[in-house]
C-alpha positions in Angstrom: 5.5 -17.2 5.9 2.6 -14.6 7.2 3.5 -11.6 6.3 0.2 -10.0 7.6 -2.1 -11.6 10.4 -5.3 -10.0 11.3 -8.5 -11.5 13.6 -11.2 -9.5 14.8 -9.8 -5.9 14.6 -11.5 -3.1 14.1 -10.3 0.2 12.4 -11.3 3.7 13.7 -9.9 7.6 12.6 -10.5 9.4 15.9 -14.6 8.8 16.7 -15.3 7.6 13.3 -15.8 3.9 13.0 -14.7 2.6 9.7 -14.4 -1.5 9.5 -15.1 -4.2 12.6 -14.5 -7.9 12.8 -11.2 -7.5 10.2 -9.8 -10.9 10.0 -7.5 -12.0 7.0 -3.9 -13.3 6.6 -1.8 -12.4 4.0 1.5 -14.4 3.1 4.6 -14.3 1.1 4.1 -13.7 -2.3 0.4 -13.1 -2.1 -0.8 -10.4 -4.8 -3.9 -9.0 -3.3 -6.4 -6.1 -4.5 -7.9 -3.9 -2.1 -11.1 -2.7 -3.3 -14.7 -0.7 -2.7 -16.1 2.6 -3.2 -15.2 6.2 -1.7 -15.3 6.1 2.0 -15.3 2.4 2.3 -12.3 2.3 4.2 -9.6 0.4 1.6 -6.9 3.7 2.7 -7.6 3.9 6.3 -6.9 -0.3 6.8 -3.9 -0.1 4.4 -2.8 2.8 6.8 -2.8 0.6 9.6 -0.3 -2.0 8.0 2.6 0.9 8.2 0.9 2.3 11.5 -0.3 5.6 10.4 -3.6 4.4 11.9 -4.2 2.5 15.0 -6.0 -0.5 15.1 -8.3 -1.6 17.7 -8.6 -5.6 19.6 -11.5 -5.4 21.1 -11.6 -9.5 21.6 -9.1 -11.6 24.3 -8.2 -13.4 20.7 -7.9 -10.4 18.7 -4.4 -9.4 17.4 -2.9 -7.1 14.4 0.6 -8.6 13.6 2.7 -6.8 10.4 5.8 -8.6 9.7 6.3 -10.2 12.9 5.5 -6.7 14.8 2.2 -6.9 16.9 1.0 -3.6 16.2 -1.0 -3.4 19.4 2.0 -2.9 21.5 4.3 -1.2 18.8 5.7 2.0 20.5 6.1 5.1 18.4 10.1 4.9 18.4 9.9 1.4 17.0 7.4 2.7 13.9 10.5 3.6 11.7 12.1 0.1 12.1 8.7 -1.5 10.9 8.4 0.7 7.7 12.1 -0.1 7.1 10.4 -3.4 5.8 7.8 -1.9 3.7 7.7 -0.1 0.3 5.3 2.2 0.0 4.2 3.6 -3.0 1.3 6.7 -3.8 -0.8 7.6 -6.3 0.5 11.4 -6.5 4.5 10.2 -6.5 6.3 12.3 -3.5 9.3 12.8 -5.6 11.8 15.6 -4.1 11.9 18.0 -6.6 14.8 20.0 -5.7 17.1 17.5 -6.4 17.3 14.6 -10.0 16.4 11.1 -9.7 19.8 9.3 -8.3 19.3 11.5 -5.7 16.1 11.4 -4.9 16.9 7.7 -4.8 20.3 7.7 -2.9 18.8 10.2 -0.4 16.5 7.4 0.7 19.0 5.0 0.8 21.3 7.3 3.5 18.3 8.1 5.5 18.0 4.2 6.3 22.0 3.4 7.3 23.8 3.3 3.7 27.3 4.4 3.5 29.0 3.0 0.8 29.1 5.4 -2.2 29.6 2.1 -4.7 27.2 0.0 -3.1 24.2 2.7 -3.1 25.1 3.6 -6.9 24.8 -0.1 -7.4 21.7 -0.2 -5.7 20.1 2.3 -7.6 20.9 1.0 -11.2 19.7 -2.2 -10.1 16.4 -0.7 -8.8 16.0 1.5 -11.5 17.0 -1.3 -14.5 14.2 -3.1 -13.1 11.7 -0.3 -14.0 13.0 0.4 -17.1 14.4 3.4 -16.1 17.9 2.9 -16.1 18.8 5.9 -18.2 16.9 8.0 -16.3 19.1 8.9 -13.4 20.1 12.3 -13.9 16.4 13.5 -15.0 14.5 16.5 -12.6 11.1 15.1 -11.7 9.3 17.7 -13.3 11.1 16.0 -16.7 10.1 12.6 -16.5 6.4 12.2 -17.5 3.2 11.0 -15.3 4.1 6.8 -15.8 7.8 7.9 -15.8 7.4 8.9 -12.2 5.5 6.1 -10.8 8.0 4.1 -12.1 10.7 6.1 -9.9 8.5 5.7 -7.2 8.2 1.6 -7.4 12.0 2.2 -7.8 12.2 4.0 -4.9 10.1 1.4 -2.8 12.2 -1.5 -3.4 15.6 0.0 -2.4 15.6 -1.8 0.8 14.7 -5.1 -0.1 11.0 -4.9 1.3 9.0 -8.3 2.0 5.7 -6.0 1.6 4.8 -3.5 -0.9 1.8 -1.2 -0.4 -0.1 0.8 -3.2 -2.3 3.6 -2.9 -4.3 3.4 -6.5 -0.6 3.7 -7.9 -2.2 4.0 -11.8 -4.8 6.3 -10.5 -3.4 9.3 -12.6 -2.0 7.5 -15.5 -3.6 6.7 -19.0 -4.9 3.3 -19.6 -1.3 2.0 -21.2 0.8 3.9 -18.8 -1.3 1.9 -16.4 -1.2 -1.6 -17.8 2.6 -1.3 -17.9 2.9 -0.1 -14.0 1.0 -3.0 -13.4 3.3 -5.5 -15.3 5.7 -3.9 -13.0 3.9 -4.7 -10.1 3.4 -8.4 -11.1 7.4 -8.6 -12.2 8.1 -7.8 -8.5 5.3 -9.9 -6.9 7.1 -12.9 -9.4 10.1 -12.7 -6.9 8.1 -13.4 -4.0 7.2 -10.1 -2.5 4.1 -9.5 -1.5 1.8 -7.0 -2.9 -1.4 -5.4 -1.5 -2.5 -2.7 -3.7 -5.5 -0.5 -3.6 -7.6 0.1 -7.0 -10.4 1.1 -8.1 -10.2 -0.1 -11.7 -11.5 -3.4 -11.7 -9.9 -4.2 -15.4 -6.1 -5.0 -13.4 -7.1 -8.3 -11.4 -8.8 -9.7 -14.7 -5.6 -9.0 -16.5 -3.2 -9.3 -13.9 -4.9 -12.1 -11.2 -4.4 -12.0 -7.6 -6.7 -12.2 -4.2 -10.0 -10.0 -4.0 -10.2 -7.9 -0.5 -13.7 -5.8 -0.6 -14.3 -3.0 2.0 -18.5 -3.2 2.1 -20.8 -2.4 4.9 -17.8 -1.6 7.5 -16.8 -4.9 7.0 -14.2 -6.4 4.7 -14.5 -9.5 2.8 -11.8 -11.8 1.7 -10.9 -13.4 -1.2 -14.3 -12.8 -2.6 -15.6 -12.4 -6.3 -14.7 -9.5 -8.6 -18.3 -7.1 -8.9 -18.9 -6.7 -12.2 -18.1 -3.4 -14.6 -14.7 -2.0 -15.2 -14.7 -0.1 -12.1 -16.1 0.5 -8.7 -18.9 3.2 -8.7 -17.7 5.8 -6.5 -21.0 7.7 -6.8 -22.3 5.3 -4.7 -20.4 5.6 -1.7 -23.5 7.3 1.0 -24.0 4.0 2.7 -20.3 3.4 3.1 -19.1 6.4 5.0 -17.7 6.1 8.7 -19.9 6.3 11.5 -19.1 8.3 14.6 -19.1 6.2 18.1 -20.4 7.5 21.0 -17.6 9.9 23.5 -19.3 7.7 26.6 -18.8 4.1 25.1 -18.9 2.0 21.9 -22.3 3.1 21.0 -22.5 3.5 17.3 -24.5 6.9 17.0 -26.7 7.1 13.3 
């Protein structure tokens, strides 16, 4: 099953070009690393999988389809509906903090239709048992440590079930071992067939935990290509990787 179909898109924030001829297909169960330095685009195409960013089809065959949704002709009302199918998780958390972590949980839960008092306390036990964090429930997020969090947050993106999960560097913040065991996380749920695409920029996860190489270079993005060597990308690196702004008049790129 395709969970993510893409042929000759291109990806723009406002004037700003950022990729061009984007083609790739993702299906179920795929694990797949989005990587490439500062500016090179890996957040601005994830944000078009949830529709935070448009895409453009500048070709009579090009087309952007998310789950069975063709984001070209996705109205804004229907956005909610598509994101219903998606976890999303972040690198800084987005906990509540007025409130513990059951609720944090079971507010989600009654923001997309839940009613059932039993059946949401059964979902979050069963969502948090899976991250470890069963015990956890009644903790304030300001008492749950850095990896303790994330793990509320992976929580908190599988409540409904999703067929796609989407990471923002999700161990960005975390030491090296908090980090290696968010990541056996992540593999434990790609195991049961849902399909991960995470951003990182520590190269060290796909040679422990294997999965498809995406590369943002050059405005363009390559797929399923070799691992670069190092442990990381070099972010210090990133002046030839920036957007560049297209003409007001037409689709000149402007240098």
């Amino acid at each position: 099953m395709e969970i993510i179909d893409y042929r000759n898109v291109e990806v723009r924030q406002e004037d700003m070009f950022v990729l061009g001829d984007v083609t790739f297909t993702v299906r179920e169960g795929d694990f797949v690393y989005l990587i490439g330095k500062v500016g090179s685009g890996k957040s601005s195409l994830l944000k078009t999988f949830y529709a935070e960013l448009d895409v453009l089809c500048p070709m009579p065959d090009s087309h952007a389809i998310v789950l069975g949704t063709n984001l070209s002709t996705l109205k804004k009302r229907h956005i909610p509906r598509l994101r219903r199918q998606m976890g999303i998780v972040f690198q800084d958390f987005q906990l509540l903090t007025d409130r513990n972590v059951f609720d944090n949980l079971s507010f989600v839960l009654k923001s997309t239709g839940w009613k059932d008092k039993k059946l949401i306390h059964q979902k979050i036990f069963q969502v948090l048992d899976l991250v470890g964090m069963d015990t956890k429930g009644y903790k304030m997020p300001h008492e749950l440590s850095g990896g303790e969090q994330q793990r509320i947050c992976i929580a908190r993106a599988l409540l409904n079930d999703p067929k796609l999960i989407l990471a923002d560097e999700p161990t960005g913040n975390l030491d090296p071992e908090t980090g290696r065991q968010i990541m056996e996380i992540f593999k434990k749920v790609g195991e049961t067939g849902t399909t991960v695409i995470m951003i990182t920029h520590n190269l060290q996860w796909p040679r422990e935990f294997p999965g498809r190489i995406f590369r943002c270079v050059g405005r363009r993005l390559k797929v399923d290509c070799d691992l670069p060597p190092g442990p990381s990308i070099d972010d210090n690196e990133a002046a030839d990787e920036a957007p560049i702004r297209i003409s007001e008049n037409d689709d000149t790129i402007l240098v």
